[in-house]
C-alpha positions as CSV (number, residue, x, y, z in Angstrom):
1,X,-18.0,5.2,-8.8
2,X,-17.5,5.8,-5.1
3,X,-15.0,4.3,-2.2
4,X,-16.2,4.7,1.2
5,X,-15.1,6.4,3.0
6,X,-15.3,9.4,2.1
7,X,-13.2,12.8,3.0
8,X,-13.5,14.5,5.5
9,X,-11.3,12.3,7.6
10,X,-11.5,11.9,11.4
11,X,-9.7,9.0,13.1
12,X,-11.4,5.8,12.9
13,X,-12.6,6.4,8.9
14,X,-9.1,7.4,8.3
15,X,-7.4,3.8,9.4
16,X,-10.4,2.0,7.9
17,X,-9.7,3.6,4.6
18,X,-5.9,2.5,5.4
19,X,-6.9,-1.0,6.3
20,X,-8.9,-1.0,3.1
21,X,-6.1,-0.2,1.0
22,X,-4.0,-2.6,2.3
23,X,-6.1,-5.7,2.2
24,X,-6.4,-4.5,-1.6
25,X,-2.6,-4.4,-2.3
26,X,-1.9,-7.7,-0.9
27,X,-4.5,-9.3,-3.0
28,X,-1.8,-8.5,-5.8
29,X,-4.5,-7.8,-8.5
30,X,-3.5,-5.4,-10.3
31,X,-7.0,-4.3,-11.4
32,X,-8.5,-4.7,-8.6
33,X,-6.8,-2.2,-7.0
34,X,-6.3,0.6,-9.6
35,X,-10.3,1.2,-9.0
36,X,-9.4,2.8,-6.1
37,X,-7.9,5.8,-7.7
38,X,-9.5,8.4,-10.0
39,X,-9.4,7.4,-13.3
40,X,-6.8,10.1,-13.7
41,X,-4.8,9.9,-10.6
42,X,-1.1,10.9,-10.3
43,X,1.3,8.9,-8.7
44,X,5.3,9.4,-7.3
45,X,6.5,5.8,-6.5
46,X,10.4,5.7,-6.1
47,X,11.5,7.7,-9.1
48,X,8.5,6.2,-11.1
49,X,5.6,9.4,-12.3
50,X,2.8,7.1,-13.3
51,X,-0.9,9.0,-14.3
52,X,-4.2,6.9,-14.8
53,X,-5.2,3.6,-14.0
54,X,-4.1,1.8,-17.1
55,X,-0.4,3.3,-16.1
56,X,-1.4,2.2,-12.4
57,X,-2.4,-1.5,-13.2
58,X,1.2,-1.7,-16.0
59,X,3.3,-0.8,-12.9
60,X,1.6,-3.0,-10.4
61,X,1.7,-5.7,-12.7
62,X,5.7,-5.4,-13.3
63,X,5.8,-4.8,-9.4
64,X,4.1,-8.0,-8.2
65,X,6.1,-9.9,-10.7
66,X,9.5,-8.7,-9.5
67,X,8.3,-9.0,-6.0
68,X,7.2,-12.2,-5.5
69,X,5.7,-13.4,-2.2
70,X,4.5,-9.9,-1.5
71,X,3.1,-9.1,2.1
72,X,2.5,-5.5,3.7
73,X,1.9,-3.9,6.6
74,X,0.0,-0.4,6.7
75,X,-0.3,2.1,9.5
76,X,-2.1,5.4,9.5
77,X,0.1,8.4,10.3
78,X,-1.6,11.4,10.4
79,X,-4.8,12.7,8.3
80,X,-6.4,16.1,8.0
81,X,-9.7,16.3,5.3
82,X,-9.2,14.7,2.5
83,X,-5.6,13.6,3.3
84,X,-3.8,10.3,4.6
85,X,-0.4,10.0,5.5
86,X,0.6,6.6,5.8
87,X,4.0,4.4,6.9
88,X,4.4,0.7,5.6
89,X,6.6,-1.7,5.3
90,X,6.5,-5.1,3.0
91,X,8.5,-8.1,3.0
92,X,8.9,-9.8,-0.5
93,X,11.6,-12.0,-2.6
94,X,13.5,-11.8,-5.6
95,X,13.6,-14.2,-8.4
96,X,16.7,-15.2,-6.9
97,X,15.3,-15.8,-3.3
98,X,17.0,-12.6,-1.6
99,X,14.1,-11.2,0.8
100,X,14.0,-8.3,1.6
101,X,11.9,-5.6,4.2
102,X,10.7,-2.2,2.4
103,X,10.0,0.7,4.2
104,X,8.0,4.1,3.3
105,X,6.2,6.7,3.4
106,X,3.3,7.6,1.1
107,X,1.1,11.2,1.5
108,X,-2.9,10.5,-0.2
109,X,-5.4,13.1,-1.2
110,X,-8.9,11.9,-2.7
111,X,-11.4,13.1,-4.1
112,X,-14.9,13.6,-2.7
113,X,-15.9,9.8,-3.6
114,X,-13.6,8.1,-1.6
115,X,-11.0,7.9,-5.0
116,X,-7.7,8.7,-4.6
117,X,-6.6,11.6,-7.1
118,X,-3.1,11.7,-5.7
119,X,-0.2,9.2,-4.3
120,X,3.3,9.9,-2.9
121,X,5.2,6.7,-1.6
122,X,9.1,7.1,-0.8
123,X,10.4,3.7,0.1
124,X,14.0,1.9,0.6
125,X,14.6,-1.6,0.4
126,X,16.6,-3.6,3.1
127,X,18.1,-6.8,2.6
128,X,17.3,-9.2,4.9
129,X,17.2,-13.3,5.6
130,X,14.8,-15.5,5.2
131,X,14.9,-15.9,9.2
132,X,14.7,-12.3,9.7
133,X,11.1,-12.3,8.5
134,X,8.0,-10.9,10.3
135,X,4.8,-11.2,8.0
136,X,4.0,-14.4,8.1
137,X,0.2,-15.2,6.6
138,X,-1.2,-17.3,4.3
139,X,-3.8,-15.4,2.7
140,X,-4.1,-12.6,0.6
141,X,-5.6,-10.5,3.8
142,X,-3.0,-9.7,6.9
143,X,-5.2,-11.6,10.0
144,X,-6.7,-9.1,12.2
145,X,-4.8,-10.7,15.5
146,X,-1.0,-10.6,12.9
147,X,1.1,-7.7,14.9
148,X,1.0,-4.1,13.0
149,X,3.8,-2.2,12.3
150,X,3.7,-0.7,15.8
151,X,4.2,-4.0,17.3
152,X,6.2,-5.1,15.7
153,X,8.9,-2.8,16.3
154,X,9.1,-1.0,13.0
């Protein structure tokens, strides 16, 4: 199994493979996107040390249904052969309909097929209103013309 594209990195593969990994998390399938890392990929989310896919798709699962409504932003960072370092922020709700905006950090290293074999994300959560808001879309897929992170101030 492969992803393009494939390490090494140089600019423009680098934030398509960031582009591509977005789209994939805010389709909010669980499987779907756990096929993007190796089968035995390690991951640091928060405090959470998660290791293959079937660890990766029980987390996202519990994720997605804690965070409901679930939109992010990506933007490449830096990169350097077969890494990505990425900033991001999401919007999302609670069960009891306090938004809020998460922000992070996450460091990638893949594997010569395009998997990723390792995944860092630091992230904090901020409260914020319903009016406070930025992502607003429809689909699963962030429109190519919706502002980045960039533009949007963060």
């Amino acid at each position: 199994m492969s992803r393009p594209p494939f390490p090494p990195f140089n600019a423009e593969t680098a934030a398509r493979k960031v582009r591509i990994a977005e789209d994939a998390w805010n389709t909010r399938d669980p499987e779907k996107v756990s096929l993007a890392y190796t089968p035995d990929s390690q991951w640091r989310n928060r405090s959470d040390f998660i290791r293959g896919r079937e660890e990766i798709v029980m987390f996202l699962t519990r994720k997605w249904q804690r965070e409901q409504e679930y939109r992010l932003i990506k933007e490449l960072w830096a990169f350097r052969n077969d890494r990505i370092a990425v900033r991001f922020a999401y919007e999302w709700r609670d069960a009891s309909g306090q938004w809020f905006r998460s922000h992070g950090n996450e460091n990638w290293e893949f594997d010569e097929n395009g998997l990723m074999r390792y995944r860092a994300a630091s992230i904090n959560d901020q409260p914020i209103s319903a009016d406070s808001r930025l992502f607003h879309w429809s689909e699963t897929r962030r429109p190519d013309n919706h502002p980045g992170l960039s533009a949007l101030g963060l």
